[in-house]
N, C-alpha and C positions, 0 to 999 in steps of 0.2 A: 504493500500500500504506500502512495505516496506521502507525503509530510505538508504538499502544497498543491491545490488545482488552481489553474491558471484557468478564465473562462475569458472568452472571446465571443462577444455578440459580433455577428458581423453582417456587414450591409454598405459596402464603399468598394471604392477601386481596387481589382486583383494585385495588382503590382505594388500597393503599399500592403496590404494584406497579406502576403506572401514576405514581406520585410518581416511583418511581425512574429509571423509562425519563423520564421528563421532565427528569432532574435531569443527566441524562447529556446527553438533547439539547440544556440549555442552559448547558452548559462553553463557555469561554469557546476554547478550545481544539479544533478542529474536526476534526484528523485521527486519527481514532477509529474502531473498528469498532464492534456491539456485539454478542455474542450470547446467545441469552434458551435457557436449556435449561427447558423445562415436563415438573416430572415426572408428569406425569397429575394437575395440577391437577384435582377436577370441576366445569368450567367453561370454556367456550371463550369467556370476553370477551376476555384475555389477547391471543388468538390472533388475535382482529376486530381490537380496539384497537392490536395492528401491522401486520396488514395495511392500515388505515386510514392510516399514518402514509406510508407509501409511498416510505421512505428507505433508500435501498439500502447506507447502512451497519448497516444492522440486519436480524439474520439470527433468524426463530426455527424452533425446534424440540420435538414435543413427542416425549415417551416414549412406545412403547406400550403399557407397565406401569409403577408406579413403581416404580423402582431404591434410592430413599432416599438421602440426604446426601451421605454420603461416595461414592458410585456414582456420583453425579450430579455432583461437583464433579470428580472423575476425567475422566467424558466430557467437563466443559466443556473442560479442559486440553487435549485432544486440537483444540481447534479453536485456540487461540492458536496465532498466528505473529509474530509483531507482535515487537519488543525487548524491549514491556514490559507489562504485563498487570494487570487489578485483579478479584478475583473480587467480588462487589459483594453484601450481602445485597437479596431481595428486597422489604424496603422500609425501606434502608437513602437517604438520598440525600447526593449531592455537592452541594459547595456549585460556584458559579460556578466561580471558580476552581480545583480541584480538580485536575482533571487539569495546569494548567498549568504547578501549582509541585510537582503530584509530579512531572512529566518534569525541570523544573528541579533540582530540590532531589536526587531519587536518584543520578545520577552511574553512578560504578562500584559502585555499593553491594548489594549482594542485592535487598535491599528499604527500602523507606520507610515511614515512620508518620508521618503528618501529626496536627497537633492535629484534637482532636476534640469535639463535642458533643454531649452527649446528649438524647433527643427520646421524648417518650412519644405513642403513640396518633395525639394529634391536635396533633402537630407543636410542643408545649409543652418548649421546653428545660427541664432537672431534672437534677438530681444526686444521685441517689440513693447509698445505703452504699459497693455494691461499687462504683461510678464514683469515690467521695471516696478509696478506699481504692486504685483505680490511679493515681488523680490523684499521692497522696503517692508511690507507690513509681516514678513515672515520672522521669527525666532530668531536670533542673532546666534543663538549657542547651543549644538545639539543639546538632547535629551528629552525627558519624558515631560509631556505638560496634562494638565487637566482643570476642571473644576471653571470657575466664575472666569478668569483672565484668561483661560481659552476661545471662550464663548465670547467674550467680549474682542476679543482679535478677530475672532475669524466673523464676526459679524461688521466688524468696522470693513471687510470685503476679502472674501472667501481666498485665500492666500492658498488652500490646498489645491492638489493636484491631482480629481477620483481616478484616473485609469492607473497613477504610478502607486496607490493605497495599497499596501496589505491590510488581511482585514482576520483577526480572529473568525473562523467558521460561523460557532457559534454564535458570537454578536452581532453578524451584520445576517445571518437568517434570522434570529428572533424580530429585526426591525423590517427587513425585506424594503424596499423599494414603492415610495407610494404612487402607485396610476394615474390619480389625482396629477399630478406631475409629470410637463415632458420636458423641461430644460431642468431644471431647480431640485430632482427628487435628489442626488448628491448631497445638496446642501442640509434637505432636511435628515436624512440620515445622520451624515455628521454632527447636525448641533441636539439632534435625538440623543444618542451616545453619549454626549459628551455634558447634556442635562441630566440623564440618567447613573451621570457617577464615572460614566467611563475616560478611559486615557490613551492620549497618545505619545508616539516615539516618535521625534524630530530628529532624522539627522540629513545634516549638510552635505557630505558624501555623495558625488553626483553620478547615481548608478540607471538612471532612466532618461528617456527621449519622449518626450512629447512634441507631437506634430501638429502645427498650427499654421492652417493657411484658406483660403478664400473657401474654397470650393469641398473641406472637409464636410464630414457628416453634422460633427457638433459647431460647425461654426454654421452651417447651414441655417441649423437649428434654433441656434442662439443670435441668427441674426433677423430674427422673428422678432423685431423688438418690443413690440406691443405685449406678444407672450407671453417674454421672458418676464418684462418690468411687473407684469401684474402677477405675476408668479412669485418673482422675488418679495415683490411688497406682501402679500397674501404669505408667506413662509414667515419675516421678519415683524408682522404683526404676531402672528399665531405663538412665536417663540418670544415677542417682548411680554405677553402675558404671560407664560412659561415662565419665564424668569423671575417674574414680578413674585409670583405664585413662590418660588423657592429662594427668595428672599436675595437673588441674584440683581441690583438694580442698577448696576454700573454694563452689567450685561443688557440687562432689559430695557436701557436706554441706546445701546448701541444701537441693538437690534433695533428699535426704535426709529435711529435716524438713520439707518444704513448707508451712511455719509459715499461711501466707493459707491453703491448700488445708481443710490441718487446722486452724482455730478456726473455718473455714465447715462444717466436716461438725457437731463440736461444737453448734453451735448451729443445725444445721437439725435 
C-alpha cells in the first residue's frame, strides 16, 4: 500500500497533462499511487498515453459526462486511502523532490504548503502581480502555524497554493469539497480546518511548479469575475460570523474586509 495518493482531476490540454503524470513518475520518492479522474476530456490521448505507460501505480478513469470541478474533485477523494494525499492540478508539476519532503516536513499537521514556483505556458518561471502579492502576505519562517493569526492571514488574501497542498486523508475527506462552490471551494476548506483547531506546515523549500497563464482551466475559471467576487464575498461573510462565534475577532474582521479580495474586484 502506498503512504500517498496523488489524485488528478483532469480536463485541459494533453501536453501539459502529460508534464504532470511525468512529474509524479519522476519523484524521487517511489511509494505512491496515482489516480487520473478525466472529466470527459474530448480527447482520448490522455487515456492511450496511460495505458502506454503500463505502471500499475497509476489508475485512470474517465467520466461518462462531465460533472465539473468541484464534482470531480469530490469523486477523486473517494478513491484516496493512503495517510496522505495531494490533489495535483492538471498541468501543474512537482518538482523531484516533492513528495519527499512533503511526507517529511507534514508530521501531524492537516496539511502542508511547500514553496512554490510559478511557470507560464511553456514552463518559463515568472512572477507575476497576484504571485508578488502572496509572496508578501506568506510566513517569512518555515514551520507549523494555526489557530486565530492563520485565519486572519490567509483571509487578508489566500496566500496558499490548493494543487501544491498535502492534505492529511482523513481531514480533508471528513470536510470534502463544497458544490455550492466552483472557484472558492479551496478556500473554504482551508479556513474550515483551520477554524476547527487544525494546523499547518509552512515551508519555504521550493519543491512544486504551479502553472499560470491565460488560457489554463483555473484561470479560465477565475476569470468569471462576477462569480468568483460573489463567491468570495459569500465565503468571507459566512467565516467572519464563524469567527465572531469563537471568539476569533481580529480574524473575523479580516475576513470581514477581505482587503486583497476587495482592491482585486476594484480594479478588475
Amino acid at each position: 500500500m502506498s503512504n500517498v495518493d496523488v489524485l488528478l482531476p483532469y480536463w485541459g490540454e494533453f501536453n501539459l497533462f502529460k508534464k504532470t503524470v511525468d512529474s509524479v513518475i519522476a519523484q524521487t520518492h517511489k511509494n505512491w499511487r496515482l489516480f487520473i479522474f478525466d472529466d470527459c476530456y474530448p480527447s482520448d490521448e490522455a487515456k492511450k498515453y496511460i495505458a502506454g505507460l503500463d505502471d500499475n501505480r497509476i489508475t485512470y478513469y474517465r467520466h461518462k459526462e462531465n460533472i465539473g470541478i468541484t464534482n470531480n474533485f469530490n469523486y477523486a477523494l473517494q478513491s484516496a486511502t493512503a495517510p496522505h494525499c495531494v490533489i495535483i492540478g492538471c498541468d501543474d508539476m512537482m518538482l523531484p523532490n516533492y513528495l519527499e519532503e512533503a511526507i517529511e516536513n507534514i508530521g501531524d499537521t492537516d496539511f502542508y504548503q511547500p514553496g512554490v514556483e510559478v511557470i507560464d505556458e511553456h514552463d518559463r518561471i515568472y512572477f507575476p502581480l497576484a504571485d508578488k502579492i502572496k509572496r508578501y502576505l506568506q510566513p517569512k519562517k518555515t514551520g507549523i502555524y494555526a489557530g486565530e493569526k492563520l485565519a486572519q492571514s490567509i483571509c487578508m488574501g489566500n496566500w496558499l497554493y490548493f494543487p501544491s497542498i498535502m492534505w492529511k486523508t482523513k481531514t480533508i475527506k471528513k470536510y470534502g469539497f463544497d458544490a455550492k462552490y466552483k472557484i472558492v471551494e479551496d478556500l473554504v476548506l482551508e479556513l474550515s480546518i483551520i477554524r476547527d483547531g487544525g494546523s499547518l506546515s509552512y515551508d519555504k523549500t521550493v519543491t512544486f511548479q504551479y502553472r499560470r497563464f491565460a488560457n489554463s482551466l483555473s484561470s479560465r475559471e477565475k476569470s468569471k469575475g462576477g462569480v468568483r467576487f460573489n463567491e468570495e464575498a459569500d465565503v468571507y461573510r459566512y467565516f467572519s460570523r464563524e469567527f465572531t462565534n469563537i471568539g476569533w475577532r481580529k480574524a473575523s474582521f479580516a475576513a470581514r474586509l477581505h482587503i486583497t479580495s476587495a482592491i482585486h474586484k476594484l480594479l478588475s
